[in-house]
C-alpha positions as a LaTeX table, in Angstrom:
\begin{tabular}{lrrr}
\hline
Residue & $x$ (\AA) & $y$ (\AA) & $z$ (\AA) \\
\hline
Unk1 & 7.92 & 9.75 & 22.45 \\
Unk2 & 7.60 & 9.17 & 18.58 \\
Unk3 & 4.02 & 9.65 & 16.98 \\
Unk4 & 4.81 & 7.27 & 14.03 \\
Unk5 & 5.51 & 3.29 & 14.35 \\
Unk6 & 7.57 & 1.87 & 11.66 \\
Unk7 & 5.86 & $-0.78$ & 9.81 \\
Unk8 & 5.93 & $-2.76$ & 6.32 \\
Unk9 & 2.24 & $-3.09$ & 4.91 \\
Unk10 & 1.64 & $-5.98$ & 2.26 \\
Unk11 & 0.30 & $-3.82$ & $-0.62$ \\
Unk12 & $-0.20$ & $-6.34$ & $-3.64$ \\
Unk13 & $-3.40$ & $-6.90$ & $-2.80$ \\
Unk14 & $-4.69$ & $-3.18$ & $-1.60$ \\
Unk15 & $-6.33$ & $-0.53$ & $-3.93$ \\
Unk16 & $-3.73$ & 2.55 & $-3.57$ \\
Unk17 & $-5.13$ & 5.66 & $-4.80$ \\
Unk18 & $-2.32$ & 8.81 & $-5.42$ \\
Unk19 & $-4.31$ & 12.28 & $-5.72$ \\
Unk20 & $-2.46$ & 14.65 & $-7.44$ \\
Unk21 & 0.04 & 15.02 & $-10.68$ \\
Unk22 & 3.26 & 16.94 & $-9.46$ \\
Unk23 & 6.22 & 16.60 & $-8.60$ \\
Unk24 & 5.63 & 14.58 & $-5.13$ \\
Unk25 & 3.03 & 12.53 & $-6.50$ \\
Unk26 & 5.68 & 12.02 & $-9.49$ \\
Unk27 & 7.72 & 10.99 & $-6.83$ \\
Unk28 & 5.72 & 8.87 & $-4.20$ \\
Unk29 & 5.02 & 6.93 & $-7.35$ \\
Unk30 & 8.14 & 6.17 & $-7.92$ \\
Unk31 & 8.47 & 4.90 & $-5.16$ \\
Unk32 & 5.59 & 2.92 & $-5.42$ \\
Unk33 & 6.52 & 1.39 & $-8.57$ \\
Unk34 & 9.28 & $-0.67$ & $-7.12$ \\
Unk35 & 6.69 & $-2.04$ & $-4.93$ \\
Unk36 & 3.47 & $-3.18$ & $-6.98$ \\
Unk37 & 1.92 & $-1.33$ & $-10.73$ \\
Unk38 & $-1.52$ & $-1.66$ & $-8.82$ \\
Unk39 & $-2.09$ & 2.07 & $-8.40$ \\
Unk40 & $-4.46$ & 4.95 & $-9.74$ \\
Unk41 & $-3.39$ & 8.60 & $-10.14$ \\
Unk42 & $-6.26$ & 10.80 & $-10.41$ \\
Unk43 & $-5.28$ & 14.73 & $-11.31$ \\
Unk44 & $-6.08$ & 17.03 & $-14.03$ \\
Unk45 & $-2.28$ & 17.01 & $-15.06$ \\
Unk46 & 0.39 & 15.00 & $-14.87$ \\
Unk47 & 4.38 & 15.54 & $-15.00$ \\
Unk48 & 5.79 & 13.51 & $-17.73$ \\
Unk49 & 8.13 & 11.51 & $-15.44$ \\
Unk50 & 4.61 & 10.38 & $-13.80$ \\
Unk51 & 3.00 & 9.26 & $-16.85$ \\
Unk52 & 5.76 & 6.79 & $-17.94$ \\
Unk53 & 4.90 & 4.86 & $-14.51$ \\
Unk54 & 2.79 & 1.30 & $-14.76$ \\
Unk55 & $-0.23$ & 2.91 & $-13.02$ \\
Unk56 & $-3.51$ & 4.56 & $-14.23$ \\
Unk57 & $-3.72$ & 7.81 & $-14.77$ \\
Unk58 & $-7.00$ & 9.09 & $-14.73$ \\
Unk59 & $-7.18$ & 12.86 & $-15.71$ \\
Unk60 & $-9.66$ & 14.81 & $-14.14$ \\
Unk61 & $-10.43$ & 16.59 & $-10.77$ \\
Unk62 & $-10.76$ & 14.44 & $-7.53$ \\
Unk63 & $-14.09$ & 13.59 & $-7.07$ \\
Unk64 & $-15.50$ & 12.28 & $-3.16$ \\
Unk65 & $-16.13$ & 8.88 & $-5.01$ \\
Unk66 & $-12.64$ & 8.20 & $-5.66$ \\
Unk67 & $-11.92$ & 6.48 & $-2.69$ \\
Unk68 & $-14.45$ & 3.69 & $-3.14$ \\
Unk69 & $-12.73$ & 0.67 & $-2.18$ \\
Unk70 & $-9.50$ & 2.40 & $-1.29$ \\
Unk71 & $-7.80$ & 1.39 & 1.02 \\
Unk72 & $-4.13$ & 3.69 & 1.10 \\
Unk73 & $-3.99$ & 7.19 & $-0.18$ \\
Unk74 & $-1.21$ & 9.30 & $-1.29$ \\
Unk75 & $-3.16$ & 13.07 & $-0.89$ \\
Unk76 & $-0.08$ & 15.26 & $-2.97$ \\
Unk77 & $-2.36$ & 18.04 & $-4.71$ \\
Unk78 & $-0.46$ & 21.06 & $-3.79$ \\
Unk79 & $-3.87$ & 22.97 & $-2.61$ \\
Unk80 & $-4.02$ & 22.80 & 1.04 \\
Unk81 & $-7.30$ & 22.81 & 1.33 \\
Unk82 & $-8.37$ & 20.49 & $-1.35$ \\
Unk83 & $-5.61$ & 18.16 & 0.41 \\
Unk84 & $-7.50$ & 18.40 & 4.14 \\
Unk85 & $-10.63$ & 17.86 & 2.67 \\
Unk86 & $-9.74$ & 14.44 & 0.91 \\
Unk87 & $-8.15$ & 13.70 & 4.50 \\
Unk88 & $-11.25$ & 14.19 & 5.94 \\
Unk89 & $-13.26$ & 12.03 & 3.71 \\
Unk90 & $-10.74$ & 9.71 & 4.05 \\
Unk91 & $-11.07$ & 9.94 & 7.75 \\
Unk92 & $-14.52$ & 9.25 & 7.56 \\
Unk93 & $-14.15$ & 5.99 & 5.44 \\
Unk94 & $-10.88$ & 4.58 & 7.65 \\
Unk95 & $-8.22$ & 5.11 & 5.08 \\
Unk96 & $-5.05$ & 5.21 & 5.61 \\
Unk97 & $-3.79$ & 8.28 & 4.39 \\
Unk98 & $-1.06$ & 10.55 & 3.76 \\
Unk99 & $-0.94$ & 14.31 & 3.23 \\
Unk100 & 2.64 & 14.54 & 1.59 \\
Unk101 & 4.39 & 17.28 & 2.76 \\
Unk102 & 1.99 & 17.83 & 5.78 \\
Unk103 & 2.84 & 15.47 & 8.65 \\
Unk104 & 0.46 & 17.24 & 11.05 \\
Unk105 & $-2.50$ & 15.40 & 9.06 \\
Unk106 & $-0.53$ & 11.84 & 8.24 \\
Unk107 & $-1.81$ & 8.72 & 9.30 \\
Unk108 & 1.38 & 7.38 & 7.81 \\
Unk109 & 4.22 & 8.47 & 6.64 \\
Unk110 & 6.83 & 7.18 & 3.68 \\
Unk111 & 10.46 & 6.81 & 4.86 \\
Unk112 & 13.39 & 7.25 & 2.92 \\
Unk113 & 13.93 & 3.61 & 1.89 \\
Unk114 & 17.04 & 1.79 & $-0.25$ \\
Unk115 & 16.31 & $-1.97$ & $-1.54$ \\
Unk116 & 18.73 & $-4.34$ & $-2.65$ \\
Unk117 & 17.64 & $-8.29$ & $-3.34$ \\
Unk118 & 15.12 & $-8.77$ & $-0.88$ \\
Unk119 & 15.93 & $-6.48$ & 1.67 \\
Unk120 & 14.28 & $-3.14$ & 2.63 \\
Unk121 & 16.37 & $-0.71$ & 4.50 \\
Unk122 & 13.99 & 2.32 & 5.84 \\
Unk123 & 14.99 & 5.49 & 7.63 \\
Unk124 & 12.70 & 7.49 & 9.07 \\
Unk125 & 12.36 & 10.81 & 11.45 \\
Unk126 & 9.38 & 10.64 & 12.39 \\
Unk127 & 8.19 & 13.99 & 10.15 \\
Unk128 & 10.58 & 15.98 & 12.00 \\
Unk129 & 13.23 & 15.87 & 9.28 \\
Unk130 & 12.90 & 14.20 & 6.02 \\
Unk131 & 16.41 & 15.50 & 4.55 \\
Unk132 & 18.03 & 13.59 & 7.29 \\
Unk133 & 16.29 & 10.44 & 6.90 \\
Unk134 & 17.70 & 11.12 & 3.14 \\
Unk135 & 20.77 & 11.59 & 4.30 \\
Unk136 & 21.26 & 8.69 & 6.27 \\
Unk137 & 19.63 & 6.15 & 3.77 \\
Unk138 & 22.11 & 7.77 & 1.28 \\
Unk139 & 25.12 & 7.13 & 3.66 \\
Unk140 & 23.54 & 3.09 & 4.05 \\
Unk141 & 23.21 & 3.09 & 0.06 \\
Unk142 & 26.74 & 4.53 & $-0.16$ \\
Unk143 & 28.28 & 1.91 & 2.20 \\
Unk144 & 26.71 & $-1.37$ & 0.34 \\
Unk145 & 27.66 & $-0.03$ & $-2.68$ \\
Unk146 & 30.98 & $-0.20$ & $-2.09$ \\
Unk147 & 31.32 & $-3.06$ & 0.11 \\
Unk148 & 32.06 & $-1.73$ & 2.87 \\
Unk149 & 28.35 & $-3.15$ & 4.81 \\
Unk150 & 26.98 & $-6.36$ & 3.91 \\
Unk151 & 23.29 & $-6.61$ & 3.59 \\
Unk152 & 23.61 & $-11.00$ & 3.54 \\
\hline
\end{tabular}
């Protein structure tokens, strides 16, 4: 039995919080920003590539207050513990969160996804094996690329 349902979640209208600078929050905002610009970063550094994204980047140390009003959370410190703390808060206030690169302490996780038009194609393992999801969204990418799958 799988532990995680695949689901799409209208985001335009939710207050998304990403904790953390690095290289995965770098990336889960990337992902993000094909999705809505309505995001805050809060970390006491950022990579470049995550300061040229449409959010706000708020540099300084998490703080417990953060996640007023939030309602999804990207936790992608890099410091264990900091990152099951926040989860816990979060717990406490019912957000749904995410502990990137921990799927032990997910309440969601991000699959590997390819868009074209209006269409969302999402692979997912559910946390047992992200380079395969990857993979496999690569080989989907591949295939519509060069005609050889039809996403009308």
């Amino acid at each position: 039995m799988m532990d995680f349902l695949p689901v799409n979640i209208r985001i335009s209208d939710l207050n998304i919080l990403i904790v953390g600078g690095g290289k995965v929050a770098t990336h889960k905002a990337q992902i993000l920003s094909h999705f809505t610009h309505s995001v805050t970063v809060i970390a006491p550094l950022f990579t470049p590539e995550l300061q040229l994204q449409p959010f706000a980047c708020i540099q300084r140390e998490f703080a417990p207050s953060d996640l007023e009003g939030v309602k999804v959370l990207f936790i992608c410190t890099g410091n264990h513990e900091l990152n099951r703390h926040i989860k816990q808060l979060a717990d406490e206030r019912n957000i749904l969160a995410s502990v990137c690169d921990d799927p032990q302490l997910c309440g969601f996780t991000s699959p590997a996804i390819f868009c074209k038009d209006n269409v969302t194609v999402s692979v997912a393992s559910d946390a047992q094996d992200v380079h395969r999801s990857i993979r496999i969204r690569n080989r989907i990418q591949q295939l519509v690329q060069t005609g050889l799958l039809d996403l009308s």
